[in-house]
GUPAKOL-133244 format. One line per 3 residues: number of its first residue (from 1); their letters; for each residue y, x negated, z negated of C-alpha. Coordinates in pm, whole numbers, plus 32768, in hexadecimal, padded with zeros to 4 digits. Layout:
GUPAKOL-133244
NUM) a) Y,X,Z; ...
This chain:
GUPAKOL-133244
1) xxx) FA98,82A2,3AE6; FA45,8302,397E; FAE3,845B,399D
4) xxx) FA8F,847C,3ADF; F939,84A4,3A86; F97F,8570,393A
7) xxx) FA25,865F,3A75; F8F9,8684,3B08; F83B,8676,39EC
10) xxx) F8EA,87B5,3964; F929,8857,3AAE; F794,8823,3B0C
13) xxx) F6CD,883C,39FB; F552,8896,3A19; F572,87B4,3B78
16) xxx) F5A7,863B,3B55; F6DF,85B2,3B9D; F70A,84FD,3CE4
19) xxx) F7CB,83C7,3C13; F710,8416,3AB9; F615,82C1,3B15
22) xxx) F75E,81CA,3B5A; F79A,8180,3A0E; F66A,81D8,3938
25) xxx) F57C,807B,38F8; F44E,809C,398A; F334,811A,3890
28) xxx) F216,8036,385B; F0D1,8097,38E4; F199,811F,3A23
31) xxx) F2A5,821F,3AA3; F1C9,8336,39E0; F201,826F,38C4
34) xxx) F0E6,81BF,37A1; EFCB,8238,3791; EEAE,81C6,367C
37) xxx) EDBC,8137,3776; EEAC,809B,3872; EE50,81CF,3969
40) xxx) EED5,8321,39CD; ED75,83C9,3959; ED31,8404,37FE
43) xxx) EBC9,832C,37AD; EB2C,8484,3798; EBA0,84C7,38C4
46) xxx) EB20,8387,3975; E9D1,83C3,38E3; E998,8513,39A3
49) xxx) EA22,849B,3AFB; E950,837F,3AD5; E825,8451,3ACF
52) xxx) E890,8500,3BF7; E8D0,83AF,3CC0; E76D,8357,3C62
55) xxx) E6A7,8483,3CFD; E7B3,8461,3E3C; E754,82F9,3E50
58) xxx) E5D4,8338,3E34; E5FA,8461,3F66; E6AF,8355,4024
61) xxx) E59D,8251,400C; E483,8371,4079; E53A,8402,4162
64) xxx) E51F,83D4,42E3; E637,838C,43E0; E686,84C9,444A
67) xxx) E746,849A,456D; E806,83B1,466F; E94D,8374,4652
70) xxx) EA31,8318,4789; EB6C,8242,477E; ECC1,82B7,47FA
73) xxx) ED0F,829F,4955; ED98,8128,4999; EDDE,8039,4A91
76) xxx) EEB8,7F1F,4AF3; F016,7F8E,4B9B; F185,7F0A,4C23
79) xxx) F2B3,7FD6,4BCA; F3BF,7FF1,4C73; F526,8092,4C2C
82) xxx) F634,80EB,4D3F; F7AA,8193,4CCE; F834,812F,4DFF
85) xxx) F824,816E,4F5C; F79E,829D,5028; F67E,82F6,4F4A
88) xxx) F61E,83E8,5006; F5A6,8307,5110; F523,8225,500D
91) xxx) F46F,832C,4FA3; F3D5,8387,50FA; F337,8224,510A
94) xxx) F2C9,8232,4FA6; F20B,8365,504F; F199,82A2,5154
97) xxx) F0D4,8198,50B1; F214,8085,50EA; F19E,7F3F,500C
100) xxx) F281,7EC8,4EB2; F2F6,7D84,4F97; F342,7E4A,50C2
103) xxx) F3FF,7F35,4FD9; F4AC,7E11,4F41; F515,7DA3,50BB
106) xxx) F5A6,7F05,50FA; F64E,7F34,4FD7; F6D4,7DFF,4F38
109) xxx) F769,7E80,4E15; F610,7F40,4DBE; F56E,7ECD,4C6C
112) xxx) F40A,7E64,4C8B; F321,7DF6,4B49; F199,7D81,4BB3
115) xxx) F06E,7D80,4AEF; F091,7E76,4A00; EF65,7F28,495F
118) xxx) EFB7,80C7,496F; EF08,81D3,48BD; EF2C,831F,4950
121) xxx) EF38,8462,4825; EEEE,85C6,4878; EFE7,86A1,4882
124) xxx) EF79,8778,474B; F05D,8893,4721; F15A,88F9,481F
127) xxx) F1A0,8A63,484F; F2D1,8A32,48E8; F248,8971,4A22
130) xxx) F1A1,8A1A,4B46; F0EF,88C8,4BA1; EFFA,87E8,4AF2
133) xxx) F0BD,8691,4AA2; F03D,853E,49EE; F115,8457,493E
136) xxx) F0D7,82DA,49C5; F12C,81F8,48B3; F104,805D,48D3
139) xxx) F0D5,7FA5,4771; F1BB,7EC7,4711; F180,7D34,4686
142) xxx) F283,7C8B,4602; F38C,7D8B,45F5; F398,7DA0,474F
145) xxx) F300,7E75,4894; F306,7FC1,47F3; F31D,80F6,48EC
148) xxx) F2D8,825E,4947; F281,8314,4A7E; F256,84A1,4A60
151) xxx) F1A1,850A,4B8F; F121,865C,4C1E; EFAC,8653,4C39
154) xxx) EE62,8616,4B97; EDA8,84FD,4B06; ECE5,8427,4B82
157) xxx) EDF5,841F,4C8F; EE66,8331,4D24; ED7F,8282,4DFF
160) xxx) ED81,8105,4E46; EEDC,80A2,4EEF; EF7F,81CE,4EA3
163) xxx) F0D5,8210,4DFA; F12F,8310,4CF1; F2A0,8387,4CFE
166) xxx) F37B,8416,4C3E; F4E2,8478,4CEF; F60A,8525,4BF0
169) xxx) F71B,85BA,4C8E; F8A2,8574,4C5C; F92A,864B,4B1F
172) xxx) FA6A,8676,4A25; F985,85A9,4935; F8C2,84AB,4A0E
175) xxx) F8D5,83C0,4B66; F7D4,83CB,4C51; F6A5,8307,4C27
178) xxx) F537,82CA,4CF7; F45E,8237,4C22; F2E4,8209,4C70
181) xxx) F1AD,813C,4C3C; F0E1,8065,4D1B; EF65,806D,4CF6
184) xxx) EEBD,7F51,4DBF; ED44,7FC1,4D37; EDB8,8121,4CC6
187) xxx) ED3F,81C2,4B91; EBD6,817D,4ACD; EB2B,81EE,49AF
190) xxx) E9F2,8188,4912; E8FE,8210,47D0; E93F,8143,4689
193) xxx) E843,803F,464D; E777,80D3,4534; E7E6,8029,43E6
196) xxx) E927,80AD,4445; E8B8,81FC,4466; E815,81EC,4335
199) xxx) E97A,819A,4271; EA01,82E4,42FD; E8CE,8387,4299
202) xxx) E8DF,830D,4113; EA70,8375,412B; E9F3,84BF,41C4
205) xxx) E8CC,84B9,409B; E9F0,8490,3F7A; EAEE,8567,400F
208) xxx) EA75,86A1,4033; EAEB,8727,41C3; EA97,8881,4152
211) xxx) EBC0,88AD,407E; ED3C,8871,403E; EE30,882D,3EFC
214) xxx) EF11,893A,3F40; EEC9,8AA9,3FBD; EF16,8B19,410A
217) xxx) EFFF,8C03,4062; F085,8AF5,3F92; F234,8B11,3F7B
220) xxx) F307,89F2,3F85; F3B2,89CC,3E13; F4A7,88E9,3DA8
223) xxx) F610,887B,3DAF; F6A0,88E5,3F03; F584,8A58,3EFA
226) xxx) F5F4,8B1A,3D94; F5BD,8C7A,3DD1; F596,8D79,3C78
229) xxx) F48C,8D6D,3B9A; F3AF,8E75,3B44; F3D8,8F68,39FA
232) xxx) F2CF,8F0A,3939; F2BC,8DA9,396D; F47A,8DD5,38ED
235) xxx) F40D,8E84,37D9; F31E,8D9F,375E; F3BF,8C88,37C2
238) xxx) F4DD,8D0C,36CD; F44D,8D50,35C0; F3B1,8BE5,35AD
241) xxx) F507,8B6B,35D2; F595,8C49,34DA; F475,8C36,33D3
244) xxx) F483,8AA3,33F9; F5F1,8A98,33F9; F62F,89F7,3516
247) xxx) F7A9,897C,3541; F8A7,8A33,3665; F8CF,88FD,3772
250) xxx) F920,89D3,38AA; FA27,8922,396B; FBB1,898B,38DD
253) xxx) FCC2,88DC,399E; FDB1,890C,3881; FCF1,884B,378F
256) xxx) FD70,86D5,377A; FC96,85AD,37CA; FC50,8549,3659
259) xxx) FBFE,86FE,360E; FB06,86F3,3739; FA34,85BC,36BB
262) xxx) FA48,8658,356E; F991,875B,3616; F88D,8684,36BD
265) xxx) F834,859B,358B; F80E,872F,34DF; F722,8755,3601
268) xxx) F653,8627,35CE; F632,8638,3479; F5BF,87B9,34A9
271) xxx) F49F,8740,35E8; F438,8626,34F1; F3E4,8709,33C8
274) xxx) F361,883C,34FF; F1F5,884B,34F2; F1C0,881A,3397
277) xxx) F2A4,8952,334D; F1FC,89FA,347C; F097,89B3,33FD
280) xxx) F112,8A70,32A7; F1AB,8B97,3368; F05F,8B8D,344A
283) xxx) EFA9,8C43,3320; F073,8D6C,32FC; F013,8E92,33E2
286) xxx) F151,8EE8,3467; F129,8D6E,3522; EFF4,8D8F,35A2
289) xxx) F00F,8F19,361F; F15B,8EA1,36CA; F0B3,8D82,3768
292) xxx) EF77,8E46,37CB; F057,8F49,38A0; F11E,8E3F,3939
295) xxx) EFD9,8D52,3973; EF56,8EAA,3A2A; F069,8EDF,3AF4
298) xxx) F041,8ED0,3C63; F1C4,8EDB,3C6A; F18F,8D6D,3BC0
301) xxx) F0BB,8CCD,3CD3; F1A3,8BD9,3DB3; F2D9,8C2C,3CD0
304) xxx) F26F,8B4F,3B63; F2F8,89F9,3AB2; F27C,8913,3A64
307) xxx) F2BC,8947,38E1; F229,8AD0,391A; F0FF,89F2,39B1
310) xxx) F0E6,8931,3895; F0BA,8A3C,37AD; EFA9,8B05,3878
313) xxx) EEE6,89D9,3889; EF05,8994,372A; EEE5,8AF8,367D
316) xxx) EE5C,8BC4,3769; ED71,8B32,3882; EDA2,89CF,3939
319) xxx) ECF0,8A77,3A61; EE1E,8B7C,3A70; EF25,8A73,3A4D
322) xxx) EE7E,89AC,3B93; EE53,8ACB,3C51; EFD0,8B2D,3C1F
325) xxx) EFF5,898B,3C61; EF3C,89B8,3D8D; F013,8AC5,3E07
328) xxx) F152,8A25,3E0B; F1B4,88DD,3EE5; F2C5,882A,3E54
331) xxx) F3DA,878E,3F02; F4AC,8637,3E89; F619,8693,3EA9
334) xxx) F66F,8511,3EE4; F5BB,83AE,3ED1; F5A4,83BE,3D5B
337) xxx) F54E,84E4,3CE8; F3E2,84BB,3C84; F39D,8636,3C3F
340) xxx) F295,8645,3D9D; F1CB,8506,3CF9; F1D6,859D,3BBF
343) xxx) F145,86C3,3C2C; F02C,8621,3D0F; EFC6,8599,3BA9
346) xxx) EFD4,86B8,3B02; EF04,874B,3BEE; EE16,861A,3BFE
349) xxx) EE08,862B,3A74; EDA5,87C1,3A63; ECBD,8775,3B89
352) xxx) EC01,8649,3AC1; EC01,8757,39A4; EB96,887D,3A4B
355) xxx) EA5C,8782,3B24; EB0A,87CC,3C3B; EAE8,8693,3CF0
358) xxx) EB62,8725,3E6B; ECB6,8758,3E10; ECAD,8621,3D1C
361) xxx) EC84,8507,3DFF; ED6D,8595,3EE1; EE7D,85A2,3E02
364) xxx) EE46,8445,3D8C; EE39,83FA,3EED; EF7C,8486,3F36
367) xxx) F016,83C2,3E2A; EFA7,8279,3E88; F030,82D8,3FF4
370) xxx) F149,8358,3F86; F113,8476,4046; F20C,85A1,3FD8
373) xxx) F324,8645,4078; F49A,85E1,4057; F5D9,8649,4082
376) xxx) F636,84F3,40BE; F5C5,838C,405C; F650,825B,4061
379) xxx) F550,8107,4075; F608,8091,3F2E; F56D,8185,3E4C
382) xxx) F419,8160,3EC8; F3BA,8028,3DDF; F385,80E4,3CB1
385) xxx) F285,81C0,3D48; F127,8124,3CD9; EFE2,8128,3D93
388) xxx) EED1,8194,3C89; EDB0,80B6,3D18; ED3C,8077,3BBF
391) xxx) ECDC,81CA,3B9F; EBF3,81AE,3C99; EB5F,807E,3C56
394) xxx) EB34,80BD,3B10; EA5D,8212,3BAC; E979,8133,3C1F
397) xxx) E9F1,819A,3DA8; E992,808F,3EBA; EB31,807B,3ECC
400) xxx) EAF3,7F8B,3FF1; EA1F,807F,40DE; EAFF,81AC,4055
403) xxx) EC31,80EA,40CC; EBB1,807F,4225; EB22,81E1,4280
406) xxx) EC73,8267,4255; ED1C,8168,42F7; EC69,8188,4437
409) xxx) ECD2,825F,4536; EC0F,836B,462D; EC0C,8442,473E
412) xxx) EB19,8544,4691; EB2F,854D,450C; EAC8,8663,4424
415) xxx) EB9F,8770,43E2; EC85,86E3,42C6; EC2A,859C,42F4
418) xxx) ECF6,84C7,4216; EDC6,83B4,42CF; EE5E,82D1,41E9
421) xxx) EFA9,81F0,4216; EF9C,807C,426F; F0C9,8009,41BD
424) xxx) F08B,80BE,4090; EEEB,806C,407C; EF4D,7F1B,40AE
427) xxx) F03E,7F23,3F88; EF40,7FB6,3E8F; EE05,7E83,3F1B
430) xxx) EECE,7DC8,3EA5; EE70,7DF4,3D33; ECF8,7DDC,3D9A
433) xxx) EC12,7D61,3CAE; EB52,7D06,3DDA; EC4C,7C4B,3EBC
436) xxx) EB95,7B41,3F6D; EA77,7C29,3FEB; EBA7,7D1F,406D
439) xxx) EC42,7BE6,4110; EB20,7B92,41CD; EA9E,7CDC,4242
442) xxx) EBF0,7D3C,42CA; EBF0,7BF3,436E; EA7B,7C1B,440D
445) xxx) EB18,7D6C,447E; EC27,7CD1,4522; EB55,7BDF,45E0
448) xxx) EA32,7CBE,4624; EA34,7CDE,479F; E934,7E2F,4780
451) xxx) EA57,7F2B,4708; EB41,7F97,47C8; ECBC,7F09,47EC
454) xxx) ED89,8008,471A; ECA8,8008,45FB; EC9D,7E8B,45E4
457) xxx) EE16,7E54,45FC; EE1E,7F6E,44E1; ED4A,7E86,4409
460) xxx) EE28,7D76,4447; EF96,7E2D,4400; EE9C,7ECB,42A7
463) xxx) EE64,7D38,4244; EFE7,7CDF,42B6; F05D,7E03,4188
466) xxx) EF85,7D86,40BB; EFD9,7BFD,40BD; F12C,7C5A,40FE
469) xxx) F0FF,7D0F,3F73; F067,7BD9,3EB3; F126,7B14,3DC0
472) xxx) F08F,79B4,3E30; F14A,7966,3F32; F069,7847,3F72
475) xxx) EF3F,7933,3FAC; F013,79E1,4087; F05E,78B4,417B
478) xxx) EEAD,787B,4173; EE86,79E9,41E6; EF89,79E0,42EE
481) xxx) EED1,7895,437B; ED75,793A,4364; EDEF,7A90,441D
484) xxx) EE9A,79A9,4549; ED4B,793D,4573; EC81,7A90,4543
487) xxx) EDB5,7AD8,466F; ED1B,79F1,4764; EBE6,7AF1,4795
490) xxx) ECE1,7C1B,47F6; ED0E,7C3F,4969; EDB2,7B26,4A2D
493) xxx) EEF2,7C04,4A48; EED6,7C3B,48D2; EF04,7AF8,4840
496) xxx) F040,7A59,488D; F0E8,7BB2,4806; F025,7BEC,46F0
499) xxx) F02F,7A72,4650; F0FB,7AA9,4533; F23F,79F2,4548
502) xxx) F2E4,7950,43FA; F41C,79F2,43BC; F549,791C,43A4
């Protein structure tokens, strides 16, 4: 495994290697390694976010609710599956109103799953298809009673007793299948209660709608997308290199194993000793007229490094280097390669130094949600990815209302809403400072008969990640006990799904 990743290493450099975390101990103060205040922000840095939070918090406060917010279209549903048979005639009395029981009496071998609670999502984009469809999706408790239904049509369809079907045809790759829900009340949807609406409001109020990290024109960078980089930013770029001596470590296959680690120690040794020999050549005027022509390149934008980055932002303008940041989206090449996270901080960090708070939070966002493009990744190399609530806490951020108002779902958000993920929010409340106060609001939330279904099972899989994530296992058996009971106030065809069952 060792020269494995010296391989890569070699064969890669400037990207991270997709093995390069496998064997390295974990740094302390996180995977970005120490830091002198325990947090990915410098103290200076910290100091003029938190003035920022402050004057966000205070338009919060005087602000008015703006607007109603309405819940995804829900209701209560039987599924049932048939692969055998004439489906076409089961089809016909799907279309015909036929009931799941009478189903089950024609068709034996059909598979039929009751009380369910489905949510039915928009088709968004679909240029492809001539016809409006919605997805039908039931939730699943328990590891169990998960399904979809793709459906021609139109919310709020359909009406009470109705069926939605989906019918796929016989192919070199699949069987045929009818597959449809069963909705005994049809579809609803209500207007959030309004403290509810006031958490996506203060998410809304902190994450600024108006505006995205990356440009529209923004090019996707990293292992799998090299393409040729521009002449001034190689010229530069080589005299750095040259006037800092950097050492050769380009991949040569007829080097032995013991010459090619020669050449990476070389390597290390050189990146150790970089920016101090960098900050020395930065004074010369060759440097800085070579890094002014490639800094004012258009060629540059969507096609820089993240060293090239690293220069701008330190001897020419941080506001360049974010902007060429900005314009480039990058992409993991496997489950360990860290390069996308490292370059949602670096973005965060510029951001925070530039008072640009809209594209801050989001970045910090997206690395507590993990949310980054990859090649591929595998659940074992997810651990080391931290959460960063700290950070925010230490902002002075109501983390609790932030969390909640991106957790919730709805029909009609603002443009760029930000939706967070469950699994991974719940990881990072876990290190609350506040964590008996989170316990019991997402417990009220899951008992409070005034909000709809969907939102109220959300709060209860957002407090299932987050026991699931404490160390006391104790405290975890207490919180599972106190949700069964919160359960008891979900609909009558709720609860005996959604109790959580102790896993043997």
């Amino acid at each position: 495994m060792k020269h494995l990743c010296l391989l890569l290493f070699l064969a890669v450099l400037g990207a991270t290697a997709c093995c390069a975390q496998s064997n390295a101990p974990a740094a302390v103060g996180g995977e970005f390694g120490p830091t002198a205040n325990g947090l990915v922000y410098s103290p200076r840095t910290m100091s003029r976010l938190r003035h920022i939070v402050d004057s966000l918090n205070l338009r919060h406060k005087v602000c008015d609710l703006r607007r109603t917010y309405r819940s995804q279209y829900q209701g209560q549903a039987h599924y049932v599956l048939l692969e055998d048979g004439d489906l076409r005639q089961a089809r016909q009395l799907l279309q015909q109103g036929i009931s799941p029981d009478e189903l089950k009496g024609r068709f034996p071998l059909a598979k039929v799953e009751k009380n369910l609670l489905v949510v039915g999502y928009r088709e968004e984009e679909a240029p492809l298809k001539r016809t409006a469809t919605v997805t039908y999706r039931s939730i699943p408790f328990n590891d169990a009673g998960e399904y979809e239904v793709e459906a021609a049509g139109s919310l709020p369809e359909p009406g009470s007793g109705r069926w939605v079907i989906q019918s796929v045809s016989k192919s070199k790759y699949q069987d045929p299948y009818v597959a449809a829900f069963y909705f005994p009340a049809g579809l609803a949807q209500s207007s959030l209660p309004a403290p509810y609406a006031n958490l996506i409001q203060y998410a809304d109020c902190l994450i600024d709608t108006t505006s995205r990290i990356y440009r529209e024109s923004a090019r996707r960078t990293g292992r799998s997308y090299r393409s040729a980089l521009p002449r001034t930013q190689v010229e530069f770029m080589t005299y750095a290199h040259q006037q800092t001596r950097r050492p050769v470590v380009e991949y040569d296959e007829k080097l032995s194993d013991a010459e090619r680690e020669a050449r990476w120690l070389s390597f290390q040794v050189w990146d150790s000793l970089r920016l101090g020999r960098m900050d020395e050549l930065a004074r010369t005027a060759r440097f800085r007229e070579l890094l002014a022509s490639a800094a004012n390149d258009t060629q540059n934008v969507g096609a820089t490094s993240d060293e090239f980055e690293e220069y701008v932002a330190r001897y020419h303008s941080p506001q360049k280097a974010l902007e060429f940041k900005r314009s480039r989206i990058v992409v993991g090449g496997c489950s360990q390669d860290d390069s996308p996270r490292r370059h949602a901080l670096s973005i965060a960090q510029l951001s925070a130094e530039t008072v640009n708070w809209e594209t801050f939070l989001r970045a910090h966002l997206d690395i507590m949600n993990d949310r980054f493009e990859r090649m591929s990744d595998g659940s074992y190399a997810q651990a080391g990815r931290k959460t960063y609530l700290r950070e925010l806490e230490e902002l002075d951020i109501n983390v609790p209302d932030l969390m909640l108002g991106i957790s919730l779902r709805i029909d009609n958000p603002s443009p760029n809403h930000y939706f967070g993920s469950l699994g991974r929010l719940g990881r990072a409340l876990a290190e609350t400072r506040q964590p008996r106060e989170l316990e019991q609001r997402l417990l009220s939330i899951v008992a409070d008969t005034s909000l709809d279904t969907y939102n109220r099972v959300l709060a209860y899989y957002l407090f299932l990640n987050y026991t699931f994530n404490l160390e006391d296992e104790k405290r975890q058996r207490e919180n599972l006990s106190q949700l069964n009971a919160a359960v008891q106030k979900l609909p009558d065809y709720l609860i005996a799904r959604a109790v959580v069952q102790e896993k043997k």
